[in-house]
Structures are given as structure tokens and as C-alpha cells.
C-alpha positions as CSV (number, residue, x, y, z in Angstrom):
1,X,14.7,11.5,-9.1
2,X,14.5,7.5,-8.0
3,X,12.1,7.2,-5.5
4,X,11.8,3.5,-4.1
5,X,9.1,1.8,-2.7
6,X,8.3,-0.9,-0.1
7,X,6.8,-3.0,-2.3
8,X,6.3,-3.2,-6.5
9,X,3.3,-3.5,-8.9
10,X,2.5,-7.3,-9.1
11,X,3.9,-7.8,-5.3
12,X,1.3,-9.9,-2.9
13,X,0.0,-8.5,0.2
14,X,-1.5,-8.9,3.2
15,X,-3.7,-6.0,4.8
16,X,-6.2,-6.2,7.2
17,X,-10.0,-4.9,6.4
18,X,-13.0,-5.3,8.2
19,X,-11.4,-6.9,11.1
20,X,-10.2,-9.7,8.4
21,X,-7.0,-10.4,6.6
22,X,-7.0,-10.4,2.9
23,X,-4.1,-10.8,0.1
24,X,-4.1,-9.2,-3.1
25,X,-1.9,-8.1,-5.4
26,X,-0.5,-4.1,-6.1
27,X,-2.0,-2.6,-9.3
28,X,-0.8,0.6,-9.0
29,X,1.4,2.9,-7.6
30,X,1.0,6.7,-6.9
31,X,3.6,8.9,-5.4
32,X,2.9,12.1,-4.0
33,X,5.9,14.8,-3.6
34,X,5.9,18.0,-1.7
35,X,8.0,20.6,0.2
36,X,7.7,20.5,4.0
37,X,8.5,23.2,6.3
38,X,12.3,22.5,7.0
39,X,12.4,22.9,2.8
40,X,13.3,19.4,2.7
41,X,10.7,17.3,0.2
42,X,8.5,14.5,1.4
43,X,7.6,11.7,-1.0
44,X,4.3,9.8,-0.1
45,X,3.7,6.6,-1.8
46,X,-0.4,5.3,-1.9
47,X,-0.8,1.6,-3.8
48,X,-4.2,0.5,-5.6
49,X,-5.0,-3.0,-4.9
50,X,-5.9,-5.5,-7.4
51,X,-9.0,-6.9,-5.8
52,X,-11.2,-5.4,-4.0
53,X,-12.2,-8.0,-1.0
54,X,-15.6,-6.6,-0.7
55,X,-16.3,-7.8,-4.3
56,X,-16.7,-4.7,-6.1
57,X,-15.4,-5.1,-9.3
58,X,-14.0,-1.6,-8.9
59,X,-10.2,-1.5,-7.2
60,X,-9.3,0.3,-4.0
61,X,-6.4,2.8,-3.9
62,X,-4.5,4.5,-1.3
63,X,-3.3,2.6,0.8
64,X,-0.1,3.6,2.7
65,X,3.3,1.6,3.1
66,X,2.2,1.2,7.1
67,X,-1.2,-1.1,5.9
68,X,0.2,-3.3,3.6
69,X,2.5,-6.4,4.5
70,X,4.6,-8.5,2.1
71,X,3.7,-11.8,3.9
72,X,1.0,-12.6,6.7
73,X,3.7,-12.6,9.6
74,X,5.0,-9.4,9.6
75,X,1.4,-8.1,9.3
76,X,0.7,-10.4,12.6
77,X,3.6,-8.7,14.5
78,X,2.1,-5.6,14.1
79,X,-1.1,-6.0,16.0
């Protein structure tokens, strides 16, 4: 199974966080598969950021496709 993704490991985004934008770059990603209800599967993707913007040295995972923006304008269109 391919499963393809919005964005790739090493990709910079934009994401919004305490009523601030930040960029970062994708660590990680972690799919999650299951069956729904018409039998059909659902594939969820969460990313792990690189940095975490409140200075933890720890990274911050799962974020979803919908809260991460390959550059600041299309995150700006959202709101």
C-alpha cells in the first residue's frame, strides 16, 4: 500500500501556536489505518515537528494535515 502525504520529512511549515505563527521543519511521520463503517479504510497521517517553539528540547507530534502549511500564505488564507 502507498499512502501519500501532504507534505514530506525535511518539508518547512508554517502552523499557528499560541496565537503566533512558527516554521519548523517535519521530523516524523506517523500514519494511522483503520476500517470505518462503510468497510472502506481510513488512513490518518499525524507529523512530529522538529522544534518545538516553546523551547522544550523535546519535539511535538501529532499534528494533522489541516494545521500545517507549506508556506505562510496559504496558512493566512485559512483564518
Amino acid at each position: 500500500m502507498i499512502i501519500e502525504t501532504k507534505l514530506d520529512i525535511g518539508d518547512e511549515v508554517f502552523f499557528i501556536q499560541n496565537s503566533k505563527i512558527h516554521t519548523t521543519e517535519i521530523a516524523e511521520i506517523d500514519t494511522k489505518t483503520r476500517v470505518n463503517s462503510y468497510s472502506g479504510l481510513d488512513t490518518h497521517c499525524y507529523y512530529t515537528i522538529s522544534v518545538n517553539p516553546a523551547g522544550s528540547q523535546y519535539t511535538v507530534s501529532g499534528f494533522t494535515d489541516t494545521e500545517l502549511f507549506k508556506t505562510k500564505q496559504e496558512l493566512l488564507e485559512t483564518l
